[in-house]
N, C-alpha and C positions, 0 to 999 in steps of 0.2 A: 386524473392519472394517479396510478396505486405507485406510493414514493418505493424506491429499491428497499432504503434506510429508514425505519422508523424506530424512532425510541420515546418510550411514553413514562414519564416519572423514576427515570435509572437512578437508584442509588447504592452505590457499591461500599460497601464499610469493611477495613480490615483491622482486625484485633493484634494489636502489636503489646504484649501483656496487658497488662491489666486497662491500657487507653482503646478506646473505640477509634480508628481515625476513619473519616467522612471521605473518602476519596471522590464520590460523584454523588449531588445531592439534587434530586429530580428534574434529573437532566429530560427537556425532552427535543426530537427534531427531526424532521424530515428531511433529505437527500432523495433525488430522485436520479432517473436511469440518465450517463452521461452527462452529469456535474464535473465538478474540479472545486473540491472545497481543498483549503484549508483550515485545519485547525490548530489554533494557536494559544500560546499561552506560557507562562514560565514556567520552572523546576515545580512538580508537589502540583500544578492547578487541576490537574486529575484529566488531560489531553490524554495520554498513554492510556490510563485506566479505561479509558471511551474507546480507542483504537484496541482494544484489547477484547473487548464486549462486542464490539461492531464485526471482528475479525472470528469470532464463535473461539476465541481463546480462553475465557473466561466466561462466568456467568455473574450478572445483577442480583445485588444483595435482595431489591425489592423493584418493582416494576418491569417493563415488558418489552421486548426487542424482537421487533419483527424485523424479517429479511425479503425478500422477495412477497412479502404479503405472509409468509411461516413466521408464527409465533417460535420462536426459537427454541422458549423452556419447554417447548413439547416435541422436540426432538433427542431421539436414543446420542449415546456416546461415537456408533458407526456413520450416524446420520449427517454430525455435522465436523466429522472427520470426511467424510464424501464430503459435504460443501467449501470446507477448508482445503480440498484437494482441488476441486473441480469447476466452483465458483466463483474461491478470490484468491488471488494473486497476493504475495507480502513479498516488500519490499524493506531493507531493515539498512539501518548505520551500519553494523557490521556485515561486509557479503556473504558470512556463514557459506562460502565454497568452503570444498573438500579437496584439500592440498591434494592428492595423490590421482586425482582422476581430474582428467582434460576440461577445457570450457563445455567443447560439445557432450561429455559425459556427465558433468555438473547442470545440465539444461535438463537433459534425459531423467533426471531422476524420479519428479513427479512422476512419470509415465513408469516406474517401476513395478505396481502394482496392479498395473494396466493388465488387459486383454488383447490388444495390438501389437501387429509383430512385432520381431525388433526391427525391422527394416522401414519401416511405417516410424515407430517412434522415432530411428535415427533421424527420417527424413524429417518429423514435426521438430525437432529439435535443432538440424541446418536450417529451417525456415524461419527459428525464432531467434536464431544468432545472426540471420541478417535481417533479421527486422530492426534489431539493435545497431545495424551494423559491422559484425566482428566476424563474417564470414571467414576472413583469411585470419581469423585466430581459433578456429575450431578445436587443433591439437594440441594446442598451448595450454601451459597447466598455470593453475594461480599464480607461481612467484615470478613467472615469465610475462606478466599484465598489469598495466598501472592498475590505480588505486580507480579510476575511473572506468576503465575498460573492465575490472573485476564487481564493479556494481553493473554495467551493461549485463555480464553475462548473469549475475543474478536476476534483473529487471529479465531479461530474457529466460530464466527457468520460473519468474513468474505468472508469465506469458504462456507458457507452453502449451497448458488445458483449456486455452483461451477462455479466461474468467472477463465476469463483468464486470468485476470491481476489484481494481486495485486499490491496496493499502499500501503506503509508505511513510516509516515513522523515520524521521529525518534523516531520509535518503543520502545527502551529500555532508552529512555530517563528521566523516573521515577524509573530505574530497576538498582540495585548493578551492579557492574566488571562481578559474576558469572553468574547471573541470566538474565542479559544482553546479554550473549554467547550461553545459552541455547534459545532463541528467536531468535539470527540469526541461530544458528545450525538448528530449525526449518523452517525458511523461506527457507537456501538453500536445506531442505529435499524437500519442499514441490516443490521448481522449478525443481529439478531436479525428484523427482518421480512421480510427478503429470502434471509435464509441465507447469508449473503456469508460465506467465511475471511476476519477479517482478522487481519492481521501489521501490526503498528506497533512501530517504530524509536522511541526516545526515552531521555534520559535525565534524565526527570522523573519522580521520584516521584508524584506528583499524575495525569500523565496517565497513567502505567501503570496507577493504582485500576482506571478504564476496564475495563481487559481481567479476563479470566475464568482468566488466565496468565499467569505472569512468569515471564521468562526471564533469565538476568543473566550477562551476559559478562565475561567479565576475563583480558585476555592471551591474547585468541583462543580462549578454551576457555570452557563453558561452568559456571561454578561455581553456580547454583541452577535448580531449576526449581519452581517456587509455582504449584498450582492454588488458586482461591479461590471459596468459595460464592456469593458477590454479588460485583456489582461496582457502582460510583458511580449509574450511570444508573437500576440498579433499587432504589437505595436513597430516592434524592430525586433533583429535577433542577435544579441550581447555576445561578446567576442568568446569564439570557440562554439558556438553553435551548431550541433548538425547541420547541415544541408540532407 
């Protein structure tokens, strides 16, 4: 089987005057369709720089990133703004909502540049507020929604264009102990009944269990990789969990 995620010898270098800094140094790795890795690692071990590259945010100083089996450096600037729209999902510490426009309008927005009526999009975007959950908060504008309920409706305009890969770079990183558990209990709903890749950024012990993968960075290079038979969600479901 041809992995979603492949990366062959990544190494990203940024010039901060006159020092070279090594951010990823030949990194390489396969992720395949419907994983749940984490990757993990401290401040600087060049985890973000990899979620950056992975996510077509960025490009590799030297070596090669394939996505779906596409070499990546041989796609235009349109090509992989359509995949960033259309393929993967991000999910981010901060919910980067848009105070002045609703949940349901905050969901809708990928779909801006759409083709699809707006009635169709309206409707894609009630579906993906209760995928989340937050049906009965559709008109509800950001400062009217916890700090958990405004990562759902992000996680939910992630969702929108149904991608295959979600990325989330430490999701519950603004979010309490509880409400933090509720958000992974959500992501491993959604890989496991949806099929979704996900990739998650973290370096919490605790929310890496979560995944079915560990990965662990340090000094841009990849020093472990942990498959694991269970993970948290299907051992028990920790207080505040979806139902």
């Amino acid at each position: 089987m041809e992995p979603l995620i492949r990366a062959v010898d990544l190494c990203r270098v940024f010039q901060v005057g006159d020092v070279a800094v090594h951010a990823l140094c030949d990194v390489s790795i396969d992720i395949y369709a419907e994983e749940f890795v984490a990757i993990m690692g401290s401040s600087g071990s060049g985890k973000s720089t990899f979620m950056n590259i992975v996510g077509c945010l960025d490009r590799p100083t030297s070596g090669t990133y394939y996505l779906a089996g596409r070499n990546v450096a041989d796609l235009s600037r349109d090509e992989l703004a359509t995949i960033r729209n259309r393929q993967i999902g991000f999910v981010f510490q901060s919910f980067n909502l848009i105070p002045r426009l609703t949940a349901l309008e905050n969901v809708e927005l990928p779909l801006f540049y759409g083709d699809d009526p707006l009635s169709e999009q309206r409707a894609r975007a009630r579906e993906a507020l209760a995928s989340v959950n937050l049906s009965d908060r559709a008109e509800h504008y950001p400062n009217q929604l916890s700090g958990g309920q405004q990562q759902r409706v992000a996680i939910a305009r992630a969702l929108i264009n149904r991608p295959s890969l979600l990325l989330a770079d430490e999701p519950t990183g603004n979010l309490d102990t509880p409400t933090g558990r509720e958000i992974m209990n959500l992501l491993t709903r959604l890989n496991r009944e949806r099929s979704i890749t996900v990739v998650l950024v973290t370096h919490e012990a605790e929310l890496a269990e979560y995944a079915r993968r560990i990965v662990q960075f340090r000094d841009g290079c990849i020093c472990a990789d942990q498959k694991r038979p269970t993970i948290v969600g299907e051992v028990s479901r920790p207080a505040g969990a979806l139902q």
